[in-house]
C-alpha positions as CSV (number, residue, x, y, z in Angstrom):
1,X,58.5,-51.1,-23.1
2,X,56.3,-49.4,-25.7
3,X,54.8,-46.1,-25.9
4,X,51.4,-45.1,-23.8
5,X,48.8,-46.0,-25.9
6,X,45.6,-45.5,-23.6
7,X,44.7,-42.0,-23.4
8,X,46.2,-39.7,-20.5
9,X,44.5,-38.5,-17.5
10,X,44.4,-35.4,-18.1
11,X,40.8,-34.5,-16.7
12,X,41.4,-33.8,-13.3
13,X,40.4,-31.7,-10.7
14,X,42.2,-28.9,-10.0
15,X,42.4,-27.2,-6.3
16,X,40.9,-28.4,-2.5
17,X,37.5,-27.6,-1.4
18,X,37.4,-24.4,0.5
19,X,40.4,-23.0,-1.5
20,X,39.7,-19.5,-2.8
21,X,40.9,-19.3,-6.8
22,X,41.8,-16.8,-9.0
23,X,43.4,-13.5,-8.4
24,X,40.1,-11.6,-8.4
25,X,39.0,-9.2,-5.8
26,X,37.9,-11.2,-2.2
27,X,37.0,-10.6,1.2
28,X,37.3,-12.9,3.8
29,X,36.4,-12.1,7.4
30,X,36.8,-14.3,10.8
31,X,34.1,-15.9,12.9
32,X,34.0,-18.0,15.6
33,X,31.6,-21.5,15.1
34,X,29.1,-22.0,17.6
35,X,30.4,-24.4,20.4
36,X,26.8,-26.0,19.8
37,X,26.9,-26.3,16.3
38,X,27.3,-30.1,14.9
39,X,30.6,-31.2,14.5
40,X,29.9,-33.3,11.4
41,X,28.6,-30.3,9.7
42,X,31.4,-27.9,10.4
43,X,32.9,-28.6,7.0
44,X,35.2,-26.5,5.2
45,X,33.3,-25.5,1.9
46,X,30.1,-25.5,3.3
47,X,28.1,-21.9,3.8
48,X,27.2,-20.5,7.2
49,X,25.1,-18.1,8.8
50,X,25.9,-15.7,11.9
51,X,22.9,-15.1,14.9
52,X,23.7,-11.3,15.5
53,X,22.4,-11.8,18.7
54,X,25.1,-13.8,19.9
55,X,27.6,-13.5,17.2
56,X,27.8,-17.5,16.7
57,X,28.2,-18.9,13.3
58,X,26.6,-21.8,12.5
59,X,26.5,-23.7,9.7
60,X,23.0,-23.8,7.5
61,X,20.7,-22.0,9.6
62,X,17.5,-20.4,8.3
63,X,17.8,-16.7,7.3
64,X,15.6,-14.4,9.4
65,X,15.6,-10.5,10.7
66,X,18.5,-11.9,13.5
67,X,20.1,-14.8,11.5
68,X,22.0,-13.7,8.1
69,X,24.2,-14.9,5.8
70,X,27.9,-15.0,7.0
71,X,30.1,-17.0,4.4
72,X,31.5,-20.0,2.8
73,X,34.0,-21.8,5.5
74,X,37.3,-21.5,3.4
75,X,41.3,-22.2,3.5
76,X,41.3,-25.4,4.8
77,X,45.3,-25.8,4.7
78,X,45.1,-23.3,7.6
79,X,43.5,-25.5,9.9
80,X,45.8,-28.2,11.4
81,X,43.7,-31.7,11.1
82,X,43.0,-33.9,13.8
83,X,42.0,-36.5,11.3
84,X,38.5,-38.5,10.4
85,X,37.0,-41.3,11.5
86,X,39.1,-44.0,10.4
87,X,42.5,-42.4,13.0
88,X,44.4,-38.9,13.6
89,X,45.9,-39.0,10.0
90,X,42.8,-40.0,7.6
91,X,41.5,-36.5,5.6
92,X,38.8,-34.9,6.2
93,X,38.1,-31.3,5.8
94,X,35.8,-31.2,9.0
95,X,36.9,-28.4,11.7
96,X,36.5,-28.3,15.1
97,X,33.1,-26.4,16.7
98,X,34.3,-23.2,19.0
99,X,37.5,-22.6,17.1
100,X,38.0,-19.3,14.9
101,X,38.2,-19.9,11.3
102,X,38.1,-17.8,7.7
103,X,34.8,-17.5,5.5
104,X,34.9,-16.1,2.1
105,X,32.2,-13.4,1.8
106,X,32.9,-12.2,-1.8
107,X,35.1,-13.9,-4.2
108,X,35.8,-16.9,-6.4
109,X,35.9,-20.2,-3.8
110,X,36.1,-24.3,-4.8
111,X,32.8,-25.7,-2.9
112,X,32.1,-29.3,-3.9
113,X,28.0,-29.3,-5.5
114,X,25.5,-32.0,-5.0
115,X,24.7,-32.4,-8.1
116,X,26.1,-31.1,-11.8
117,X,26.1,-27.0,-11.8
118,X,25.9,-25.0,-15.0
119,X,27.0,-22.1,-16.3
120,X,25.7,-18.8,-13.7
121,X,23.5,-21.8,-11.9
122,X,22.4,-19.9,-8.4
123,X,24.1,-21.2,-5.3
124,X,21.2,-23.1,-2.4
125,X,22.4,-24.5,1.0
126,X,20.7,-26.9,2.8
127,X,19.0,-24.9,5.6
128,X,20.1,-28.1,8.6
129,X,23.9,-28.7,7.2
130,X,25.2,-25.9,5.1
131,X,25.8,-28.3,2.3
132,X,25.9,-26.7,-1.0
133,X,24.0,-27.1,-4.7
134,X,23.0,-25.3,-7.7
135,X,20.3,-24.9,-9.4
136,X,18.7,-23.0,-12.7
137,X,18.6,-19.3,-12.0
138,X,14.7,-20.2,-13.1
139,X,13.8,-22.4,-10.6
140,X,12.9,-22.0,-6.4
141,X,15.0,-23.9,-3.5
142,X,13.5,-26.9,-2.7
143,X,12.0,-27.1,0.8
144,X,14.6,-27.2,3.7
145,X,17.1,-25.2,0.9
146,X,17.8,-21.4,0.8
147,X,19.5,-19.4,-2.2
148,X,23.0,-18.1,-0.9
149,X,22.8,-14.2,-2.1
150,X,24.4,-13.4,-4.6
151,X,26.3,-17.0,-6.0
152,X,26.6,-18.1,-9.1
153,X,28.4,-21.2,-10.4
154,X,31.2,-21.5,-12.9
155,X,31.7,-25.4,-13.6
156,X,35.3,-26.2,-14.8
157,X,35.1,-28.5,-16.9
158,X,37.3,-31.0,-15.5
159,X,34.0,-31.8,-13.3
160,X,30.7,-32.3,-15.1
161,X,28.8,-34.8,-12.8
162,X,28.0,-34.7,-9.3
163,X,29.9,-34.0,-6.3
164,X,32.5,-32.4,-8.2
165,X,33.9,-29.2,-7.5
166,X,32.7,-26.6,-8.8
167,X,33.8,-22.7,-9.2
168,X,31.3,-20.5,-6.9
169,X,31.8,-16.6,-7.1
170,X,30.3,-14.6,-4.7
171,X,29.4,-10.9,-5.0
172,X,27.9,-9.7,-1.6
């Protein structure tokens, strides 16, 4: 057997989505998701918002004088996995609604971005899933987005294209 001649993989991703990185300053904080909220949304990695008037999070949600920003669900090798769609041991990163789980409020967290992030790109959710994206610190949220306060992106650059994960710090 000869030596390797094609080049290694060496380019891959590094962490899970949800996983909070680097050994910077962070605060987490608990919160219970809305029993009514939509299972397939309840994704770890995703951001959510808390109604003060009941104390639900949900995720998405559109901000308002009652409905503020609460978090990015993270830590998902906390949560014990009842599987996807395909049987009880397929992964998936989807939690359970009504169950008591971590979001990052401040700190460095992997979130996977629909599309390519650059460097200091804002952080936007979509308003009906929580999903996250980036875009130029120039430019507005497209309609049925909201910016996420205070999130900028930090691309590593294992991940350059879409859906990749991407480095979010948070400053609230």
């Amino acid at each position: 057997m000869g030596f390797q001649t094609a080049p290694l993989r060496y380019d891959q991703g590094f962490g899970v989505v949800g996983e909070i990185q680097r050994h910077s300053p962070h605060r987490a904080t608990p919160g219970v998701i809305a029993s009514n909220a939509v299972a397939a949304n309840c994704i770890v990695g995703r951001f959510f918002t808390i109604d003060q008037a009941t104390g639900a999070v949900s995720p998405g949600g559109v901000l308002s004088d009652t409905v503020r920003p609460y978090g990015i669900l993270a830590s998902p090798k906390q949560y014990a996995s009842k599987g996807g769609a395909t049987g009880p041991l397929s992964p998936t990163l989807q939690v359970e609604p009504a169950g008591t789980y971590e979001f990052l409020q401040m700190g460095d967290i992997l979130v996977s971005s629909l599309t390519a992030a650059g460097q200091g790109d804002k952080g936007v959710y979509q308003e009906s899933t929580g999903a996250i994206d980036f875009i130029a610190q120039s430019a507005s949220p497209a309609t049925g987005w909201a910016e996420i306060p205070n999130c900028i992106a930090f691309p590593l650059p294992q991940e350059a294209s879409a859906n990749g994960l991407v480095l979010a710090r948070i400053t609230n």
